[in-house]
C-alpha positions in Angstrom: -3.7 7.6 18.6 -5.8 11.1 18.2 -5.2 12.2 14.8 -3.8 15.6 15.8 -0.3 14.1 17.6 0.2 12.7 13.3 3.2 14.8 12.3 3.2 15.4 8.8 5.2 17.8 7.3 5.2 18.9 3.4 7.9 18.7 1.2 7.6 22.9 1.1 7.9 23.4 4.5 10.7 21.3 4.8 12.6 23.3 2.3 11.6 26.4 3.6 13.1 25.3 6.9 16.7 24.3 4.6 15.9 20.5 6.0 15.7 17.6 3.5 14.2 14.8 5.0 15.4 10.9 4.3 12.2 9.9 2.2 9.0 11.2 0.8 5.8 9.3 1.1 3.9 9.4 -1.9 0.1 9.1 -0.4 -1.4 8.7 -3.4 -5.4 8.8 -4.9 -6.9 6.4 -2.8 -4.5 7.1 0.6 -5.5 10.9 0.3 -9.5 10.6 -0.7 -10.8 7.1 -0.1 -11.8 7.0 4.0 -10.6 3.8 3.9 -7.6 4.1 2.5 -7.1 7.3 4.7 -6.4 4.4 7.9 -3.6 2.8 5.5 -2.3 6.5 5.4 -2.3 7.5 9.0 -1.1 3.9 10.3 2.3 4.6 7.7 2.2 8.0 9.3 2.2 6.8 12.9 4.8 3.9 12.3 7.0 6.7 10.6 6.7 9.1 13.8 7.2 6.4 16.1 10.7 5.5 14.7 11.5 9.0 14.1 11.9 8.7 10.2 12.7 12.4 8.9 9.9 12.1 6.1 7.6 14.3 4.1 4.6 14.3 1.8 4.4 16.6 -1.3 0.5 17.8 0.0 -1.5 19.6 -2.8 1.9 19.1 -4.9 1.4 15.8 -5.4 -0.8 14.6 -8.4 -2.1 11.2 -9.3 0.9 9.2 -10.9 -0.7 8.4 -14.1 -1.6 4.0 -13.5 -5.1 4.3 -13.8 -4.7 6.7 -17.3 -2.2 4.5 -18.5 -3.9 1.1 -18.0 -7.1 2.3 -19.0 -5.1 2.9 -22.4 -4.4 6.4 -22.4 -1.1 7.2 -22.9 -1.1 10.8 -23.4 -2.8 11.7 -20.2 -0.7 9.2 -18.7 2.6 11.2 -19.7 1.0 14.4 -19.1 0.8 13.8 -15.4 3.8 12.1 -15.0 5.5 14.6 -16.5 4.0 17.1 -14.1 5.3 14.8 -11.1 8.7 14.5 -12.1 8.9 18.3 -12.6 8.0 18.6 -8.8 9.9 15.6 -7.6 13.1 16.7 -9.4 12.6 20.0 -8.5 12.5 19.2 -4.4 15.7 16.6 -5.7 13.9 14.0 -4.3 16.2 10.4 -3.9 13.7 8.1 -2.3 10.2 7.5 -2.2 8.1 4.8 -0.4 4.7 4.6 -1.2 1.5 2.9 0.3 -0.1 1.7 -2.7 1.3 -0.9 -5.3 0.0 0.9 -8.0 2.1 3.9 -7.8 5.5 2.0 -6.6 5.1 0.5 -9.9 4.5 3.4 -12.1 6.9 5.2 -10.0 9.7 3.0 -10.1 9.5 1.4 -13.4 7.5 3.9 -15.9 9.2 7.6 -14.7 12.4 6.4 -15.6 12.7 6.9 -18.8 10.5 10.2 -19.0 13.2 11.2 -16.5 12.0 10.6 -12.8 14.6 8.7 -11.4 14.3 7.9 -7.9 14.9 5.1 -5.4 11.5 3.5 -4.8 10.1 1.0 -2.1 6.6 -0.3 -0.7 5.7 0.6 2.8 6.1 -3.4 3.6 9.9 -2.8 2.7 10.1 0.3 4.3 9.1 -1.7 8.0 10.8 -4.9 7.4 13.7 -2.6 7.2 13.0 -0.3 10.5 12.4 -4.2 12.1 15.6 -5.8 10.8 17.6 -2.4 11.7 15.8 -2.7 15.5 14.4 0.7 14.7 11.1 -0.9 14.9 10.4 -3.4 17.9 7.3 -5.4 17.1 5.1 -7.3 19.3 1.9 -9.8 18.2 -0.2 -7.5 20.9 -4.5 -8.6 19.6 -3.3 -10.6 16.7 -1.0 -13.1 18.7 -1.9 -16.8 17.4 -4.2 -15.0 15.0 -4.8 -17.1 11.7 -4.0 -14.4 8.7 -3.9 -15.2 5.3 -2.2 -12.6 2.7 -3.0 -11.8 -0.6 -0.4 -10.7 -2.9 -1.1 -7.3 -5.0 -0.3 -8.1 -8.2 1.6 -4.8 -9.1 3.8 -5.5 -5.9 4.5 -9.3 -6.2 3.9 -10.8 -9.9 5.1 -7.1 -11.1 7.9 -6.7 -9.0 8.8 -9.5 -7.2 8.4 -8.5 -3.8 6.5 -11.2 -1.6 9.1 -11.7 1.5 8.8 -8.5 3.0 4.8 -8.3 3.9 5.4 -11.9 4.8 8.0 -11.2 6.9 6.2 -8.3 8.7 3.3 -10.3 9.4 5.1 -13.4 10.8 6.8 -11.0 13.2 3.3 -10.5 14.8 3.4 -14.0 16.3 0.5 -15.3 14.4 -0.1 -18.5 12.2 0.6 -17.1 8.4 -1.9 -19.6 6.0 -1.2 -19.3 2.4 -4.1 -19.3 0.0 -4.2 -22.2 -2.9 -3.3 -19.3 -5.1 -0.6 -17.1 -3.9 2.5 -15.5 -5.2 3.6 -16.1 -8.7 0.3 -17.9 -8.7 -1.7 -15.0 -6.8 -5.0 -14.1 -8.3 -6.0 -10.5 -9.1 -8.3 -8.7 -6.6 -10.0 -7.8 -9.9 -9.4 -4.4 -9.6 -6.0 -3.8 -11.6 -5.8 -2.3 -15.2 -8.3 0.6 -14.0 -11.1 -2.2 -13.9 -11.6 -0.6 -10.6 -13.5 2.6 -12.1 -15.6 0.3 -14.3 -18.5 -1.7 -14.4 -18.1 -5.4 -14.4 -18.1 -7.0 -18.2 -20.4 -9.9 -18.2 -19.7 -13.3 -16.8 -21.0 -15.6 -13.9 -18.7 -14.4 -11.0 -16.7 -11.1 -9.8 -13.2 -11.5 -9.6 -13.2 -10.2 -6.5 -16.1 -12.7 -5.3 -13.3 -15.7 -6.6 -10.5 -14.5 -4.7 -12.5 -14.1 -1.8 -13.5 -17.5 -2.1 -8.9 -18.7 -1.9 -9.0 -16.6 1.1 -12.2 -17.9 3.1 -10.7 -21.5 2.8 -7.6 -20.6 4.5 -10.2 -19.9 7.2 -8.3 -16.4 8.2 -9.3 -14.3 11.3 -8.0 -11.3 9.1 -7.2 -10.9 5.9 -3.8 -9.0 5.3 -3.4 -6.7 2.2 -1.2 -4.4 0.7 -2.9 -2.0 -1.6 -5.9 0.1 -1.5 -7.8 -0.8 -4.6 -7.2 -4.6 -2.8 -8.4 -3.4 0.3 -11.3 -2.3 -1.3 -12.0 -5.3 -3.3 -11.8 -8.0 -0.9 -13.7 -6.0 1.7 -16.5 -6.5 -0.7 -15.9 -9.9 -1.0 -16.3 -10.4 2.7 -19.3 -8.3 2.6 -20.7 -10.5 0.1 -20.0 -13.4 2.0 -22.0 -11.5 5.2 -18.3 -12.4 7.2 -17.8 -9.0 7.9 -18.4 -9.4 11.7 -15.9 -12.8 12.0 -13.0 -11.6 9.3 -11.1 -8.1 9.5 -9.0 -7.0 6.2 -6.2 -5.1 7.2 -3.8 -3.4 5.6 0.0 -4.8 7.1 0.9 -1.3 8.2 -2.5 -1.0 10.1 -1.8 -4.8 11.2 1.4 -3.1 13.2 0.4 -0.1 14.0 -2.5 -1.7 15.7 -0.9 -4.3 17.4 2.0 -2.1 18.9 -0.4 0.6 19.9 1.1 3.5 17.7 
């Protein structure tokens, strides 16, 4: 699992070679500078080498997608990166894209469309239930076997977009016992960090968001808390933090959950 055996060609090299691989992976901010968030990364990466997925990354080519801009209510700077995106993506004739973080499937998928980035997208979580149901990917429980895990739903990949079987399906697939919050899918709860509250300070009130959802997930009384997203990742680490239950309850990204438990 040494970090050097991670094969991770660019999108340039690729081309220079003549090869076009079958996806890119769109890394994104917090995948390529957030050290948490850099596990998420390399987990994807390692499930991707194991099954011998032709792949690349765009590297320095790749910019920030425009979500936070956008949410935060500027449009203009929004447009101006996506715009710059789509030049590259359209200029490597990229088809498909799967991405790590919920954020950018989202703005990938449904906002570049009509500023003319039209490209298949899908969330890692769909990407592996798809190399499992193909037998690409064999899966075993490995440490989490009989494991309780709860899951919370990102709200840009499930209320947004619908997509709550496939990290549910990955998970189950690890042998473990899958407890569903009070709150969960079209009734999920925010982390707290969506619509770029995550680069803000907290407007007044008597709770974090993140402190609330923490609270759904605690009852479920979870060995590990599964996740998605980075920004989610972040916020419910804190929640565990501020609960001092840091040394009884992991939060894992899914990818990490099978890359772990498979030894990739």
């Amino acid at each position: 699992m040494a970090n050097e055996t991670l094969q991770v060609p660019t999108m340039a090299d690729m081309m220079a070679r003549g090869e076009t691989p079958e996806i890119l992976f769109w890394v994104g901010c917090s995948g390529s500078f957030d050290d948490r968030a850099k596990k998420i990364t390399r987990a994807i990466v390692r499930i991707l080498n194991h099954v011998g997925m032709k792949f690349a990354v765009l590297g320095t080519e790749e910019s920030c997608t425009g979500d936070p801009a956008k949410r935060a209510g500027n449009e203009f700077l929004f447009q101006m990166q996506a715009m710059t995106n789509i030049s590259v993506l359209n200029g490597y004739d990229v088809k498909k894209i799967v991405t790590g973080c919920p954020h950018c499937f989202n703005t990938l998928k449904n906002e570049y469309p009509e500023l003319g980035g039209k490209y298949e997208v899908i969330h890692h979580t769909q990407l592996v239930q798809e190399l499992i149901d193909s037998g690409k990917l064999k899966v075993e429980g490995g440490e989490f076997k009989g494991k309780k895990i709860t899951y919370h739903d990102p709200c840009y990949l499930g209320r947004a977009n619908d997509v709550y079987e496939a990290p549910r399906e990955v998970i189950k697939k690890l042998d473990v016992a899958l407890a569903e919050m009070k709150r969960s899918r079209q009734n999920g709860l925010c982390c707290g960090a969506g619509g770029a509250q995550m680069f803000k300070e907290a407007e007044k009130g008597n709770k974090e968001v993140n402190v609330e959802r923490t609270e759904d997930a605690l009852e479920t009384n979870p060995d590990v808390i599964a996740v998605g997203c980075p920004f989610c990742m972040t916020m419910m680490t804190d929640g565990v933090k501020h609960f001092n239950k840091e040394q009884q309850i992991k939060v894992m990204d899914v990818a990490e959950m099978i890359a772990q438990a498979n030894d990739l």
